[in-house]
Every structure is written in structure tokens, then in C-alpha cells.
C-alpha positions as CSV (number, residue, x, y, z in Angstrom):
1,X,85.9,96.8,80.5
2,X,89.0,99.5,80.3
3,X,92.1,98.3,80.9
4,X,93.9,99.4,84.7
5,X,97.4,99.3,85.5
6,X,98.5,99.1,89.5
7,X,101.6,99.2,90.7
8,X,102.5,98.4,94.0
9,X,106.2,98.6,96.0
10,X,104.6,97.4,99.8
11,X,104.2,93.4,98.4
12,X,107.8,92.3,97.0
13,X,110.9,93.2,98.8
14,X,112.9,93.5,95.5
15,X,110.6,94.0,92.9
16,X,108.1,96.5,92.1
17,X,104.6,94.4,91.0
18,X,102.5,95.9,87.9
19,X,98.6,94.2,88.3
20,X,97.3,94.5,84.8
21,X,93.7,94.2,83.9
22,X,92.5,94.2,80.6
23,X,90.2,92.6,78.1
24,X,92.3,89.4,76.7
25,X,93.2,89.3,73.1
26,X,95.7,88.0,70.8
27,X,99.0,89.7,71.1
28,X,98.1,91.1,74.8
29,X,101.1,89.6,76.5
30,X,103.1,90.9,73.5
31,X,101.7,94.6,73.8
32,X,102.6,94.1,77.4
33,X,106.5,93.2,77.3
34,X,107.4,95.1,74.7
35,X,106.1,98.3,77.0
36,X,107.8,97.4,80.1
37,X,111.1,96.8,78.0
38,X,110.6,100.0,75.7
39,X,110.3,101.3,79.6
40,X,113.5,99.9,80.4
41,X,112.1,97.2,82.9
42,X,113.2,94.0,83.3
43,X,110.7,91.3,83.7
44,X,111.5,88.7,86.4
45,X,108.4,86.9,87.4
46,X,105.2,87.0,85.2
47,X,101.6,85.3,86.5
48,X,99.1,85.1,83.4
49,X,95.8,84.3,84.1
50,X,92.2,84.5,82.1
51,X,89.0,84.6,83.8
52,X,86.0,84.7,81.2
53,X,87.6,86.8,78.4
54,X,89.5,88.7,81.0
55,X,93.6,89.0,81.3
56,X,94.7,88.9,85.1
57,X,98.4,89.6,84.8
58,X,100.9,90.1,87.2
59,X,104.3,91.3,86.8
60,X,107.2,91.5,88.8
61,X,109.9,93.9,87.4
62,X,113.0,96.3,88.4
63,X,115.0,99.4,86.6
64,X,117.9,98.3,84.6
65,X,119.9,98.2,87.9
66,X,117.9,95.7,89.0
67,X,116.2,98.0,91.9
68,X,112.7,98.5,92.2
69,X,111.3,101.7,90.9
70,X,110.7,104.2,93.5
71,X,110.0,108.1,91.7
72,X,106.6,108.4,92.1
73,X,106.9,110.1,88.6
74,X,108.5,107.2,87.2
75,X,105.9,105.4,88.3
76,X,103.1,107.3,86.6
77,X,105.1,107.4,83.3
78,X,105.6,103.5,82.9
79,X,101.2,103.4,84.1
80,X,100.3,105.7,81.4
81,X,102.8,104.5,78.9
82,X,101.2,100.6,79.5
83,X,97.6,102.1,79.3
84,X,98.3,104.1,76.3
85,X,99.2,101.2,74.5
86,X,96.6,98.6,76.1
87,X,94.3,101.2,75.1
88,X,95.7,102.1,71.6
89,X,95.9,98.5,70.0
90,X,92.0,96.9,70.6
């Protein structure tokens, strides 16, 4: 299974939500925050979950303003940036 990385602004009125889906392993939820705050995000809700050897995160995180994030380019960049490194440390 390949990791995938949504992020949706329609849910949360304050927060934009990253769904991440990956294999779990040790050190997954580590891989994870230390993205988002390389990224600049700020973490304010996480829900962690496993379902048969499978993470089922959810995050809910703003800018460094505390806004949601709204460039769609932004957007994209903080995606590929969490898949490159879901994908880079198996």
C-alpha cells in the first residue's frame, strides 16, 4: 500500500485537515510531525488510529499565524513534502 496525503479546507472552519494513509511502522508519527513543522505547521488536533497494519491519521493544522492554509500551491508543496518523506524512510 503507498502512502496518500489529503488535505481538505471544506470540514474545519479554522483548521486545514491532512488525512494520512500509510503503512504503520515505528517512527511513523515521528516522520509525520517533524514534516508538518519543517513545513511551518502547527499541529492542533491529531487522531491516530491503526487498522490491521495500517496508520489512519488525521491532522488538524494552521500556518504560523494560526490561519488555515489556502494557496493551492502551498498546499501541493506541504502533500509532496509529507509523501516524499513517508515514502523515503520504509
Amino acid at each position: 500500500m503507498e502512502p496518500t496525503v489529503r488535505l481538505n479546507n471544506e470540514d474545519s472552519r479554522d483548521y486545514t485537515i491532512l488525512d494520512v494513509r500509510a503503512p504503520d511502522r515505528l517512527g511513523l508519527l515521528y516522520t509525520i510531525a517533524k514534516t508538518l513543522t519543517e513545513e511551518g505547521l502547527n499541529i492542533s488536533l491529531a487522531k491516530i488510529s491503526t487498522e490491521a497494519y495500517r496508520a489512519v491519521d488525521v491532522f488538524y493544522v494552521s500556518d504560523e499565524r494560526g490561519q488555515k492554509i489556502r494557496d493551492p500551491q502551498r498546499l501541493e508543496q506541504i502533500r509532496s513534502r509529507l509523501l516524499e518523506a513517508l515514502n523515503g524512510e520504509k
